[in-house]
N, CA, C and O atoms as a Tinker XYZ file with bonds, in Angstrom:
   508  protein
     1  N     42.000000  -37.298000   -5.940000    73     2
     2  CA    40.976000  -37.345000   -4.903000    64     1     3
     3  C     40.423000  -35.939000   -4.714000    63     2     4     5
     4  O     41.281000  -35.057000   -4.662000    81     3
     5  N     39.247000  -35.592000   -4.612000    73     3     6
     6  CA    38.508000  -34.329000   -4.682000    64     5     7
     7  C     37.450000  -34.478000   -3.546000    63     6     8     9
     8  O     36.239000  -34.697000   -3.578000    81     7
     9  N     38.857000  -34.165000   -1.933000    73     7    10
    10  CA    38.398000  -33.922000   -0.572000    64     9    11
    11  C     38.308000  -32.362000   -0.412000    63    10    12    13
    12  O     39.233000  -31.585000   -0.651000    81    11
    13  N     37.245000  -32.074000   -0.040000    73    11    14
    14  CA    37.394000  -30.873000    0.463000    64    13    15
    15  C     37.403000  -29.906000    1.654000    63    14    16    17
    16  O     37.865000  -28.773000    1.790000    81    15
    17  N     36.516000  -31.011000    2.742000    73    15    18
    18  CA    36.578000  -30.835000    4.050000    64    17    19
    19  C     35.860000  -31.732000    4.960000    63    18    20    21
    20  O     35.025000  -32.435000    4.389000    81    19
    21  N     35.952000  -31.869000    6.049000    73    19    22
    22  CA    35.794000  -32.692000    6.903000    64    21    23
    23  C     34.052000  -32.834000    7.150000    63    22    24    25
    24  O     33.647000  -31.946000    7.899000    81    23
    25  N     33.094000  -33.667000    6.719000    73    23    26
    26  CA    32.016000  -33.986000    6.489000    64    25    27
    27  C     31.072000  -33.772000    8.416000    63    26    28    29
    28  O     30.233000  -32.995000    8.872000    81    27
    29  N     31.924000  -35.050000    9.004000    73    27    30
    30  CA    31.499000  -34.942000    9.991000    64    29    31
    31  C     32.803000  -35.505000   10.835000    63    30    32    33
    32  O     33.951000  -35.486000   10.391000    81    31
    33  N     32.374000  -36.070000   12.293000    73    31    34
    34  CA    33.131000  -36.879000   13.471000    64    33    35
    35  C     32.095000  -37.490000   14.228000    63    34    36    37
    36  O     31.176000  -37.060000   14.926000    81    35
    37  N     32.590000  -38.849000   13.823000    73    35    38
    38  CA    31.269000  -39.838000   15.021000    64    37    39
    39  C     31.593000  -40.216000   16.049000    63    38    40    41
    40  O     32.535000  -40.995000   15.903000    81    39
    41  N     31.201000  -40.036000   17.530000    73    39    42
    42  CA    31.666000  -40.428000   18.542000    64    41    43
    43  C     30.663000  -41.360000   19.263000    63    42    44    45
    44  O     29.501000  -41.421000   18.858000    81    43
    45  N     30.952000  -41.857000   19.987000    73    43    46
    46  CA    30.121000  -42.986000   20.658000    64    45    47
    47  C     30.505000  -42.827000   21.822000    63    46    48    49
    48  O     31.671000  -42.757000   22.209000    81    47
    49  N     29.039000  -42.729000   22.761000    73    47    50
    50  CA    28.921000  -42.300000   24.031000    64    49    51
    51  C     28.371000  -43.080000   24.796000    63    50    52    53
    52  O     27.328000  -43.541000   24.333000    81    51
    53  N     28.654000  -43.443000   25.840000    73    51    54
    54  CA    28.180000  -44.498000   26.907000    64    53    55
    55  C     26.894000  -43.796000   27.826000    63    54    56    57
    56  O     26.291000  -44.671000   28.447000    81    55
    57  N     26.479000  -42.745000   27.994000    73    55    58
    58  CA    25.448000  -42.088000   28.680000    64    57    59
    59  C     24.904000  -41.174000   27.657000    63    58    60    61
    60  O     25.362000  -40.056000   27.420000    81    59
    61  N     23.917000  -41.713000   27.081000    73    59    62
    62  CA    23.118000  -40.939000   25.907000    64    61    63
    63  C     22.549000  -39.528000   26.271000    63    62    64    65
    64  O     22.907000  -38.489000   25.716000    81    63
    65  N     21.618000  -39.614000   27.272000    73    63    66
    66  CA    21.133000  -38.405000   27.873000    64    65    67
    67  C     22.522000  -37.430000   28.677000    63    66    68    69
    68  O     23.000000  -36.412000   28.175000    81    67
    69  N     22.874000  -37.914000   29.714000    73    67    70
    70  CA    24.390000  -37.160000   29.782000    64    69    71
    71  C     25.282000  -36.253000   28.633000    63    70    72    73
    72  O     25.615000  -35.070000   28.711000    81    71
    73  N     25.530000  -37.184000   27.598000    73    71    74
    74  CA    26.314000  -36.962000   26.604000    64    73    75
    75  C     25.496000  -35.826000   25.653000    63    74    76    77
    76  O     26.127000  -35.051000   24.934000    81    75
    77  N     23.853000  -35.814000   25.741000    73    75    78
    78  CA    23.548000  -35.293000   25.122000    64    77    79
    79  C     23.208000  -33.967000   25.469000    63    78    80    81
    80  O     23.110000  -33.091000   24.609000    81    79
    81  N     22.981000  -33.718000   26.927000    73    79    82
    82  CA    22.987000  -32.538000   27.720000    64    81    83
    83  C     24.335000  -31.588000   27.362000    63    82    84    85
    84  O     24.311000  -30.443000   26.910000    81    83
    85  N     25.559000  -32.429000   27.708000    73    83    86
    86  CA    26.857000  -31.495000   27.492000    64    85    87
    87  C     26.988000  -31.017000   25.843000    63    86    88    89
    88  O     27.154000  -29.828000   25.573000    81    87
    89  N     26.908000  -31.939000   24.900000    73    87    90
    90  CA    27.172000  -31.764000   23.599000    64    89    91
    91  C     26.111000  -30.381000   23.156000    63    90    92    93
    92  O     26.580000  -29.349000   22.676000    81    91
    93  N     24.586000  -30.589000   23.421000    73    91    94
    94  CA    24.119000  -29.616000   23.037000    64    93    95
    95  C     23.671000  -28.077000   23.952000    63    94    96    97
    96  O     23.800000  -26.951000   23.471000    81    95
    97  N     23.137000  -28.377000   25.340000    73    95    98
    98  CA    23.134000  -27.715000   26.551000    64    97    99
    99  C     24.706000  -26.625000   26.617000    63    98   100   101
   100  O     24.925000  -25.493000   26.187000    81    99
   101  N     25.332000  -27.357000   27.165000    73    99   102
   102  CA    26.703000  -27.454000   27.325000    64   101   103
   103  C     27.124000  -26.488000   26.325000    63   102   104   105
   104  O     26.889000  -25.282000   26.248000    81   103
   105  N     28.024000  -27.529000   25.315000    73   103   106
   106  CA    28.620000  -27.160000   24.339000    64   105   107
   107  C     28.122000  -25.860000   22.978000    63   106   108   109
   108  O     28.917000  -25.165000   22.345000    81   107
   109  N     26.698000  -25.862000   22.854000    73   107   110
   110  CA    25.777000  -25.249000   22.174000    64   109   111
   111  C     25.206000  -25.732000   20.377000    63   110   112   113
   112  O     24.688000  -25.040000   19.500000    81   111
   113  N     25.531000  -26.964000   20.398000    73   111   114
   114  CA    25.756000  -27.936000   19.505000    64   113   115
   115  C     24.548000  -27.401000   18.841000    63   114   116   117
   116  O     23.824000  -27.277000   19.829000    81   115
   117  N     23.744000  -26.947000   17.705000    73   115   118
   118  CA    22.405000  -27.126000   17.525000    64   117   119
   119  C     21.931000  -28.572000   17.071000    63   118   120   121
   120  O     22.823000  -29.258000   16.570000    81   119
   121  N     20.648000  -29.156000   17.168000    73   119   122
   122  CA    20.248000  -30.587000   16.624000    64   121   123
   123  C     19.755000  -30.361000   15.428000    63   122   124   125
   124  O     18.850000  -29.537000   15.293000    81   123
   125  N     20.384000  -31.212000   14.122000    73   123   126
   126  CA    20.082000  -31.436000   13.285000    64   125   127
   127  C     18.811000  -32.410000   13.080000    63   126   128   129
   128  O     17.755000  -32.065000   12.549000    81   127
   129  N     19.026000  -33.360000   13.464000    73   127   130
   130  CA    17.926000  -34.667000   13.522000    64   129   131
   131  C     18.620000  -35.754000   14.813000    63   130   132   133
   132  O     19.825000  -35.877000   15.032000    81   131
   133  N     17.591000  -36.406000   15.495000    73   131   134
   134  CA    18.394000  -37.250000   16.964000    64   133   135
   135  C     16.962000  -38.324000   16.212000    63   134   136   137
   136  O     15.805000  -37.957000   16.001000    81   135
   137  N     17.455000  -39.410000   16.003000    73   135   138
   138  CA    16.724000  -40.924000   16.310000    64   137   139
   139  C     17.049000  -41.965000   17.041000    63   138   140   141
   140  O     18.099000  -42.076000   17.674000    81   139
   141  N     15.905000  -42.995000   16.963000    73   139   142
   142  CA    15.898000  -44.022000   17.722000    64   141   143
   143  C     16.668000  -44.944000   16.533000    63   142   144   145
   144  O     16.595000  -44.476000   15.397000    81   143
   145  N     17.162000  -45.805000   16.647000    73   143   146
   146  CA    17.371000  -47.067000   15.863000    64   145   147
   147  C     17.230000  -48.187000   16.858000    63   146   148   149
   148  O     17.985000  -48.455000   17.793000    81   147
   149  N     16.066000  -48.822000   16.466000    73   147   150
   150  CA    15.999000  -49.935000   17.252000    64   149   151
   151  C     16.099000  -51.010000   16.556000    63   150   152   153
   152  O     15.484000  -51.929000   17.098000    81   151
   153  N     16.786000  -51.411000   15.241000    73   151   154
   154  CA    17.244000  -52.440000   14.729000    64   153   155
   155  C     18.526000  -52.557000   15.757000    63   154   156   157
   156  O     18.678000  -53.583000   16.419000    81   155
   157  N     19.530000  -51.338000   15.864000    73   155   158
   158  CA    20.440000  -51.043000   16.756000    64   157   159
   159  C     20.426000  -51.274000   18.363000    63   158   160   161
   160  O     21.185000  -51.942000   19.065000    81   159
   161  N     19.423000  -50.575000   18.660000    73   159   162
   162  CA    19.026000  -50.618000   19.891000    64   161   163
   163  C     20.239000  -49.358000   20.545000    63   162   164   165
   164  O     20.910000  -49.409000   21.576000    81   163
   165  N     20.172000  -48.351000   19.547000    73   163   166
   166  CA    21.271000  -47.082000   19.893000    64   165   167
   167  C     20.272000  -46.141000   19.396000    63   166   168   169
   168  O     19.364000  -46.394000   18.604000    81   167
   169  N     20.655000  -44.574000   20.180000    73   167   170
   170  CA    20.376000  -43.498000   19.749000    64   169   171
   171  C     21.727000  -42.828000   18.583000    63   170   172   173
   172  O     22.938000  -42.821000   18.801000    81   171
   173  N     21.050000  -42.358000   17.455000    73   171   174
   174  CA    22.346000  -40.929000   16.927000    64   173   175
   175  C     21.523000  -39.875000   16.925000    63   174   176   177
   176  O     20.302000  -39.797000   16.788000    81   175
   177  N     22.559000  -38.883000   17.136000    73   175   178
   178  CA    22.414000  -37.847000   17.221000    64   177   179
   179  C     23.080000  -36.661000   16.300000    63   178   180   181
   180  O     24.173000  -36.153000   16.549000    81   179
   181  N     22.115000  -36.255000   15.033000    73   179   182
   182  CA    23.607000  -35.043000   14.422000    64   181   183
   183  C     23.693000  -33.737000   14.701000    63   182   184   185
   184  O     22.784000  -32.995000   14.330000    81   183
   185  N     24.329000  -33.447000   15.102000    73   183   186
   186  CA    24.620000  -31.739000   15.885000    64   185   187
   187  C     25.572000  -31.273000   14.729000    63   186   188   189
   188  O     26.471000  -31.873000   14.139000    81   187
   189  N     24.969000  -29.736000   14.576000    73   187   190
   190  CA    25.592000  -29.107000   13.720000    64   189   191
   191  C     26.589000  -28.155000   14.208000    63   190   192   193
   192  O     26.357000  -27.251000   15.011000    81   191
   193  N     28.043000  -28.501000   13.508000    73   191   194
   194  CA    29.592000  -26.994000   14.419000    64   193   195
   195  C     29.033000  -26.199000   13.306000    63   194   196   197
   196  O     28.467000  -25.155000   13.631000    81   195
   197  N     29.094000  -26.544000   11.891000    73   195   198
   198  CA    29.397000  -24.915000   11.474000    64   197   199
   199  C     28.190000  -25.196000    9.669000    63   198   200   201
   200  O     27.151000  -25.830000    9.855000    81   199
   201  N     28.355000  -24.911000    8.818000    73   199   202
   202  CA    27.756000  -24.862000    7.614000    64   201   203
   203  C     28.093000  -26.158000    6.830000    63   202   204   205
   204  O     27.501000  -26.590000    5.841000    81   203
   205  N     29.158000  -26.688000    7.469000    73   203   206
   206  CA    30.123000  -27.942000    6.630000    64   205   207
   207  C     30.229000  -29.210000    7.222000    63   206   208   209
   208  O     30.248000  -30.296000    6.642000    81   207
   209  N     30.315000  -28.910000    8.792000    73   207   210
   210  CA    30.697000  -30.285000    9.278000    64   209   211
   211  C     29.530000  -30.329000   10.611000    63   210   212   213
   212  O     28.839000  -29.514000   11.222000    81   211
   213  N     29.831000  -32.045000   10.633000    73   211   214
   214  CA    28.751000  -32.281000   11.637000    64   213   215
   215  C     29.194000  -32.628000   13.328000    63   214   216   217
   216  O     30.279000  -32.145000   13.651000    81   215
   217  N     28.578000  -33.281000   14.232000    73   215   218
   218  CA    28.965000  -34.252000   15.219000    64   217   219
   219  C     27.942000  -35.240000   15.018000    63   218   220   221
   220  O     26.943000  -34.882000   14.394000    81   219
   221  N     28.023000  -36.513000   15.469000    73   219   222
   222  CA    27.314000  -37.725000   15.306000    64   221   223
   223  C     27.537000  -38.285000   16.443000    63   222   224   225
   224  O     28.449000  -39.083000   16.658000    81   223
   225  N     26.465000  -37.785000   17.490000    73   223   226
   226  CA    26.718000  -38.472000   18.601000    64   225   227
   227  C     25.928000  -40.282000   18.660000    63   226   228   229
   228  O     24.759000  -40.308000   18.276000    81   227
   229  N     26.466000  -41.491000   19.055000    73   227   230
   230  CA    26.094000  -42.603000   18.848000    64   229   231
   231  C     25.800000  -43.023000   20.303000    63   230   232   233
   232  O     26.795000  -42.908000   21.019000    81   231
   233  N     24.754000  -43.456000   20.897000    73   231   234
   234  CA    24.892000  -43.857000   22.330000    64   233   235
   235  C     24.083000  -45.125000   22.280000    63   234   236   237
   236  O     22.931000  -45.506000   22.073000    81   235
   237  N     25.713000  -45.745000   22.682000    73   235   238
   238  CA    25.604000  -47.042000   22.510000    64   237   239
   239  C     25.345000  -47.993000   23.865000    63   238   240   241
   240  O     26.109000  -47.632000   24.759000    81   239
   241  N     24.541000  -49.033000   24.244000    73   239   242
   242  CA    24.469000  -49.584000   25.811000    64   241   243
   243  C     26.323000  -49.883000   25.782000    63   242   244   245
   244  O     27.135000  -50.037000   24.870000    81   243
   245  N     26.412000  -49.859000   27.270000    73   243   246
   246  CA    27.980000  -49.951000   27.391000    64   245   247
   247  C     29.107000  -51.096000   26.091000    63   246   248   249
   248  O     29.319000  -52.287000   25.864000    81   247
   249  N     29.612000  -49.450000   25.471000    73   247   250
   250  CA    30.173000  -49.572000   24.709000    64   249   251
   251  C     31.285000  -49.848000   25.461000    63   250   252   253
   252  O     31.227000  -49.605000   26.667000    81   251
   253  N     33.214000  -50.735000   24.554000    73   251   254
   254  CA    33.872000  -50.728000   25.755000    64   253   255
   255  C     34.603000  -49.688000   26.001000    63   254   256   257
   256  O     34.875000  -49.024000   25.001000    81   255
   257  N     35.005000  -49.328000   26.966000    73   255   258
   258  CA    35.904000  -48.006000   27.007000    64   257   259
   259  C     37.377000  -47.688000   26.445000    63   258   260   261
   260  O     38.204000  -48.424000   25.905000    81   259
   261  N     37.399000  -46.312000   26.772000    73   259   262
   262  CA    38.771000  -45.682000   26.052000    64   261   263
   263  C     39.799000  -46.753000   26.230000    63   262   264   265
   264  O     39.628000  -47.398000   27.264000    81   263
   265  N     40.853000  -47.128000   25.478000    73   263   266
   266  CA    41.783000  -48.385000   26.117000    64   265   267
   267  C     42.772000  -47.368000   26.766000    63   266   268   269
   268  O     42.789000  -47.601000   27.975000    81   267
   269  N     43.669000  -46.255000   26.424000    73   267   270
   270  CA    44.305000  -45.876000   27.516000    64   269   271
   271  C     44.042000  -43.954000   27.091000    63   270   272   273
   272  O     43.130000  -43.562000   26.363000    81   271
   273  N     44.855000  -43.231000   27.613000    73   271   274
   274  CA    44.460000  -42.180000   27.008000    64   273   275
   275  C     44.783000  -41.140000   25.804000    63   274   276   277
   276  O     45.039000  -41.746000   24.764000    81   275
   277  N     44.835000  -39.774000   25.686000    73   275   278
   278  CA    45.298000  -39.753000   24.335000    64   277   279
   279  C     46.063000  -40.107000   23.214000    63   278   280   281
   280  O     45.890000  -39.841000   22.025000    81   279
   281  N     47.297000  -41.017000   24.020000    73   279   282
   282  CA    48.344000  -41.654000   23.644000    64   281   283
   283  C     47.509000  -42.805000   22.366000    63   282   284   285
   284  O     48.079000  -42.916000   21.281000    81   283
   285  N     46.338000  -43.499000   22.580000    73   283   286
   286  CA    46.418000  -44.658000   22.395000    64   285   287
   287  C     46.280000  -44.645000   20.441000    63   286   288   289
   288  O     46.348000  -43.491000   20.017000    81   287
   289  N     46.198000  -45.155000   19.910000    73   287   290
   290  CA    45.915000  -45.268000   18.369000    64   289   291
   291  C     43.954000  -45.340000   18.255000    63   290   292   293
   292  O     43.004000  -45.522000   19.017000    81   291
   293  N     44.150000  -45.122000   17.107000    73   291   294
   294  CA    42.714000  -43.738000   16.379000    64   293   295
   295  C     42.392000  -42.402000   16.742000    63   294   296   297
   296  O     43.148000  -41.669000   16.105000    81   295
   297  N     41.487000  -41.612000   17.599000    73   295   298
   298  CA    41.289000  -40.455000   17.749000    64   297   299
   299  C     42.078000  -39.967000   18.616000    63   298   300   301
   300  O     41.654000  -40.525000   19.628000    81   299
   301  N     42.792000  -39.425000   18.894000    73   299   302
   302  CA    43.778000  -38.405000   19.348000    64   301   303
   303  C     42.953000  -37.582000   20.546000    63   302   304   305
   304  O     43.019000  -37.727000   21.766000    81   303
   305  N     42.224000  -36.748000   19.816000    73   303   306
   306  CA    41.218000  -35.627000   20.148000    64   305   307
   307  C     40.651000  -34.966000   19.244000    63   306   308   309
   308  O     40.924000  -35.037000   18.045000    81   307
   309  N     39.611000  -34.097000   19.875000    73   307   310
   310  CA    38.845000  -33.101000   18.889000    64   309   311
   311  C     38.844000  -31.937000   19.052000    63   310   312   313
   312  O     38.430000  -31.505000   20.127000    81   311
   313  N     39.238000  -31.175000   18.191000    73   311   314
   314  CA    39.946000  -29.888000   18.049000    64   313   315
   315  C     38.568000  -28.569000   17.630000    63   314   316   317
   316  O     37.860000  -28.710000   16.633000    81   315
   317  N     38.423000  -27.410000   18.559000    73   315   318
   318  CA    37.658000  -26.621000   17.919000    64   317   319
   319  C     38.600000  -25.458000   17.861000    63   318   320   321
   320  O     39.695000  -25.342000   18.413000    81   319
   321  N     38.060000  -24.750000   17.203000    73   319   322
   322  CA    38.683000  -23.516000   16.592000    64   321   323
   323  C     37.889000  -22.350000   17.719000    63   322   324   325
   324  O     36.885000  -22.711000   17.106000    81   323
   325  N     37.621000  -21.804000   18.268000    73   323   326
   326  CA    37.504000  -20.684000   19.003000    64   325   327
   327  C     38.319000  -19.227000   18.535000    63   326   328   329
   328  O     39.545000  -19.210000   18.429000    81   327
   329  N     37.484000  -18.040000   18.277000    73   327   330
   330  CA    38.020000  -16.914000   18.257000    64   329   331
   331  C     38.983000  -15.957000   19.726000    63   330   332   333
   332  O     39.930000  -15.178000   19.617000    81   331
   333  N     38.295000  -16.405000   20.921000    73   331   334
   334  CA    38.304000  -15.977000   22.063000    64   333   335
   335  C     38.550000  -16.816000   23.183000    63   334   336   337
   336  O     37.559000  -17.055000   23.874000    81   335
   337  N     39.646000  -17.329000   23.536000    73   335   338
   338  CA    40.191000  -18.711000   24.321000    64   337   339
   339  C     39.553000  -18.433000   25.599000    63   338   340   341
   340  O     38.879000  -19.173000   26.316000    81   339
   341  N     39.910000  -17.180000   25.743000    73   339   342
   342  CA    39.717000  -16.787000   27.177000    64   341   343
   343  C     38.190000  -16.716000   27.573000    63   342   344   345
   344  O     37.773000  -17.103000   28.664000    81   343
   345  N     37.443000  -16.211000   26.631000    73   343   346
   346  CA    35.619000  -16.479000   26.791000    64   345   347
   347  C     35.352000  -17.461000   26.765000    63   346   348   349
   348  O     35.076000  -18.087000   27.788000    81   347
   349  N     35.331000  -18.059000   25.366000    73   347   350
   350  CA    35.008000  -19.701000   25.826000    64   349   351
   351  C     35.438000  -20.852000   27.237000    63   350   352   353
   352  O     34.779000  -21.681000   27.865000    81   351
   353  N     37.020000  -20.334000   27.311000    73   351   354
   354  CA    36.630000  -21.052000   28.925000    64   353   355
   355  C     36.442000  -20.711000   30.119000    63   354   356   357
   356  O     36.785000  -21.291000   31.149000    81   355
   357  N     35.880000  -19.740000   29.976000    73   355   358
   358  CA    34.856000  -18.997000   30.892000    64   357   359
   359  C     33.600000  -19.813000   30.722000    63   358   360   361
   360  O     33.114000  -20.546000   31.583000    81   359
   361  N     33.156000  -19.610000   29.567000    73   359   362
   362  CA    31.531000  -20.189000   29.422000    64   361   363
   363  C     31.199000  -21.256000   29.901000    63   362   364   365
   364  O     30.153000  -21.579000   30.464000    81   363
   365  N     32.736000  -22.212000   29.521000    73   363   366
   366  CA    32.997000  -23.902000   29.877000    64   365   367
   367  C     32.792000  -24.531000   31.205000    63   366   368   369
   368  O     32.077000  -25.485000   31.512000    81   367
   369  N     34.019000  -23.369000   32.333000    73   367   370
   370  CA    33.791000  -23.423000   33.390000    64   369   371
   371  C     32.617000  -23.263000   34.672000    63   370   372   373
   372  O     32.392000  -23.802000   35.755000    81   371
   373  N     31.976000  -22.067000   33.740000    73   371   374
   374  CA    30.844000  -21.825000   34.181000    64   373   375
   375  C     29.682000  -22.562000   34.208000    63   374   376   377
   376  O     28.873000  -22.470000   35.131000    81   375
   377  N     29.569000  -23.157000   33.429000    73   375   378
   378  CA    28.895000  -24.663000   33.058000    64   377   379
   379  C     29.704000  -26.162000   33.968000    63   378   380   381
   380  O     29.511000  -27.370000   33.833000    81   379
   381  N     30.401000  -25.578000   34.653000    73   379   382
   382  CA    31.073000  -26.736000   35.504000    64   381   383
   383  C     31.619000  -27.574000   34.768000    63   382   384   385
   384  O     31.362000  -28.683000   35.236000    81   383
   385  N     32.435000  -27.687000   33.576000    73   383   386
   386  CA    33.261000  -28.029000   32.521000    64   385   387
   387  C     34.681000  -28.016000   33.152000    63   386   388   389
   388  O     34.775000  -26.862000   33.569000    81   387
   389  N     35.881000  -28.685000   33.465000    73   387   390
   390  CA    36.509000  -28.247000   34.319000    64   389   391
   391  C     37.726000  -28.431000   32.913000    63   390   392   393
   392  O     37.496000  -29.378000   32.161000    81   391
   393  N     38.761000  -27.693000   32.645000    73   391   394
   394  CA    39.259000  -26.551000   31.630000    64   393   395
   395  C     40.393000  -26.794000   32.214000    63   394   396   397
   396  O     40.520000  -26.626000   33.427000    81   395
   397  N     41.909000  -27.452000   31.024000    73   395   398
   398  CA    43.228000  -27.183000   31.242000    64   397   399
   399  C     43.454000  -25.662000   31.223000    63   398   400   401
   400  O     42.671000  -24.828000   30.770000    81   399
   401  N     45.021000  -25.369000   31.962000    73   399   402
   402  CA    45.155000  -24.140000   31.733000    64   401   403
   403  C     45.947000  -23.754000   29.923000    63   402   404   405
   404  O     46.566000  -24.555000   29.222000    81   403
   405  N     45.725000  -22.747000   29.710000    73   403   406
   406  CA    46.026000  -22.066000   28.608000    64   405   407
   407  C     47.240000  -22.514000   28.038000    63   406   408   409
   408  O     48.170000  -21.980000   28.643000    81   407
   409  N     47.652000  -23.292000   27.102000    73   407   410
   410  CA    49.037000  -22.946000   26.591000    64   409   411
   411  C     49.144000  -22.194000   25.372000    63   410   412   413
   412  O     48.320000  -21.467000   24.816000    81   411
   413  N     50.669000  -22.602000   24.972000    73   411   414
   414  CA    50.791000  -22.089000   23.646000    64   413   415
   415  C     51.663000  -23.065000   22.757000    63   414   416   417
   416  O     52.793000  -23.459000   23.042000    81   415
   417  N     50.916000  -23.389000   21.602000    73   415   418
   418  CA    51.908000  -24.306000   20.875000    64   417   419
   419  C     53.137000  -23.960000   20.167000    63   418   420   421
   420  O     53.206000  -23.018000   19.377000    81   419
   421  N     54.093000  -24.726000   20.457000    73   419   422
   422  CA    55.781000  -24.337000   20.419000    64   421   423
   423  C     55.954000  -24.733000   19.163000    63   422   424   425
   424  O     57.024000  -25.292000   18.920000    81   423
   425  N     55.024000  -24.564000   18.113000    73   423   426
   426  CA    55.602000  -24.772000   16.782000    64   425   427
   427  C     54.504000  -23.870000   15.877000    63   426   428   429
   428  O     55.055000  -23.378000   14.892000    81   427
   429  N     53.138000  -23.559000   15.986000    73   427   430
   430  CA    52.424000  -22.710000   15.462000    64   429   431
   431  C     52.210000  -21.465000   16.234000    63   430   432   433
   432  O     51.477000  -20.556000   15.846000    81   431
   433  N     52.885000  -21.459000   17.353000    73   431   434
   434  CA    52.233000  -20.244000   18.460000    64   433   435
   435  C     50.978000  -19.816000   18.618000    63   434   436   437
   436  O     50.675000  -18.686000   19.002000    81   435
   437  N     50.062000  -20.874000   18.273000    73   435   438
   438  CA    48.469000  -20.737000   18.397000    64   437   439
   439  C     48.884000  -21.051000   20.035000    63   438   440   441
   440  O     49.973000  -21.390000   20.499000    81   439
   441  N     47.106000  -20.713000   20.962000    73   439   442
   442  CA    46.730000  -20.960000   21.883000    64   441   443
   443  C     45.862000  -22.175000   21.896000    63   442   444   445
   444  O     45.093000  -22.364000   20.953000    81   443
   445  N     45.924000  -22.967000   22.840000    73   443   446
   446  CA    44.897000  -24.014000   23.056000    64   445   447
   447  C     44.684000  -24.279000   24.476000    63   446   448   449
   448  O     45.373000  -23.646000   25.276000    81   447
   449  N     43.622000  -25.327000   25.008000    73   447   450
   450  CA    43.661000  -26.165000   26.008000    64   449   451
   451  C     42.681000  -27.341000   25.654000    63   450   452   453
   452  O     42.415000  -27.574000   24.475000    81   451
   453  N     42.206000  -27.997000   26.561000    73   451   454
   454  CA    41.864000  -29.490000   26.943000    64   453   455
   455  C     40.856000  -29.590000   27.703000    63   454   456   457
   456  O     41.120000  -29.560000   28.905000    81   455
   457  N     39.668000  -29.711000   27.386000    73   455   458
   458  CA    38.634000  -30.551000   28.364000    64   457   459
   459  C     38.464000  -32.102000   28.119000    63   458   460   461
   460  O     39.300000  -32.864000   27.632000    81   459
   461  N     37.465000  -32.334000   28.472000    73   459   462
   462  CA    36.793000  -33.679000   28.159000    64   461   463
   463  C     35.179000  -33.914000   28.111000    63   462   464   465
   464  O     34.420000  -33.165000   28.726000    81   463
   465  N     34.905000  -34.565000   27.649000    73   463   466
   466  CA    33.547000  -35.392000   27.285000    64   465   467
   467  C     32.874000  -36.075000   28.178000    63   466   468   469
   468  O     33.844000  -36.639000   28.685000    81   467
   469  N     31.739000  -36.571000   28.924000    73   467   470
   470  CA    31.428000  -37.608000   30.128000    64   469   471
   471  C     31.893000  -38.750000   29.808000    63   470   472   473
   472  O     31.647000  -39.786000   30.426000    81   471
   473  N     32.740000  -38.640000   28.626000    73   471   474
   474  CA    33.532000  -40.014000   28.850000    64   473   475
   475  C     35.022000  -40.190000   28.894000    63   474   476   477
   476  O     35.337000  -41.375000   29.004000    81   475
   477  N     35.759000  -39.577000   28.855000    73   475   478
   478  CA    36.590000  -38.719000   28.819000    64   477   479
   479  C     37.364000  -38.303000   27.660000    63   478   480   481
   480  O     38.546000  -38.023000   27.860000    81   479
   481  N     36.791000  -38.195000   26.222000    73   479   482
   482  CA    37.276000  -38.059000   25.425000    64   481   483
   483  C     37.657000  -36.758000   25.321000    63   482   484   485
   484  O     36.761000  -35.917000   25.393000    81   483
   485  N     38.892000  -36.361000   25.153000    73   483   486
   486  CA    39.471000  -34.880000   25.523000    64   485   487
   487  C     39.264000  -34.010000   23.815000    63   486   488   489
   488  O     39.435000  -34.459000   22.682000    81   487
   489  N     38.964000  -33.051000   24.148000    73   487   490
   490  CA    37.853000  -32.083000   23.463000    64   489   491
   491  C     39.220000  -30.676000   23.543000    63   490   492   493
   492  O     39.480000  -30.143000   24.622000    81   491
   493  N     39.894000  -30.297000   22.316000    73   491   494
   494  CA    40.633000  -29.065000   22.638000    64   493   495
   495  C     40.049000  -27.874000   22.279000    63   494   496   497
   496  O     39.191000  -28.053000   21.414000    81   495
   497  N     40.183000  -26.733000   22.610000    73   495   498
   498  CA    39.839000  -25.609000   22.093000    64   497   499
   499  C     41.112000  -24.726000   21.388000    63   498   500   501
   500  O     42.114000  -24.388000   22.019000    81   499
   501  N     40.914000  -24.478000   20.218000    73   499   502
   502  CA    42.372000  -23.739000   19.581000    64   501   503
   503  C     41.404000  -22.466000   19.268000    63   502   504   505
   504  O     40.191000  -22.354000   19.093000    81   503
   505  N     42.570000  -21.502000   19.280000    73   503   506
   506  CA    42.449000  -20.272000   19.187000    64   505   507
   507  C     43.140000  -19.510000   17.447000    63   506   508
   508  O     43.076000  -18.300000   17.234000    81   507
């Protein structure tokens, strides 16, 4: 198999405009291309993280919700890489983003924490 890295991550959002304020406003997502699909009757949205990978925001009319929380089976969370833990959740907060406190992981000794999404899909920041 000749994988080489992670293409994109599609998420599906229940408040299109909401979702799309934080992801790009917010977050600083740039827009690749955002359409209508009205065979769908959904917006996507592709926001670019870095040279390689994408986000695919999907806003779907009420999609059903999270079944319980990170615990549950498929996405876990979404992990960014940050140089500067401590700036970025500054920026986060400041944006009224409301930001776990700081840990440290007890097996890589990286830094991380935990926000969430307007839906609450929890969003980490690693250092």
């Amino acid at each position: 198999m000749n994988v080489k890295q992670i293409h994109h991550v599609a998420i599906i959002v229940s408040d299109y405009p909401k979702s799309k304020d934080f992801y790009v406003n917010k977050l600083g997502f740039p827009i690749i291309r955002e359409n209508y699909r009205p065979g769908r009757g959904d917006w996507k949205l592709d926001l670019r993280v870095n040279d390689h990978t994408e986000l695919e925001i999907f806003g779907v009319t009420n999609p059903p919700p999270r079944v319980t929380g990170p615990e549950a089976a498929g996405l876990r969370h979404l992990a960014f890489y940050t140089d500067d833990i401590e700036e970025t959740v500054k920026e986060l907060e400041e944006k009224g983003i409301e930001v776990e406190p700081i840990r440290v992981d007890e097996y890589s000794g990286g830094r991380f924490t935990f926000f969430k999404d307007p839906d609450g899909l929890p969003l980490e920041l690693h250092e």
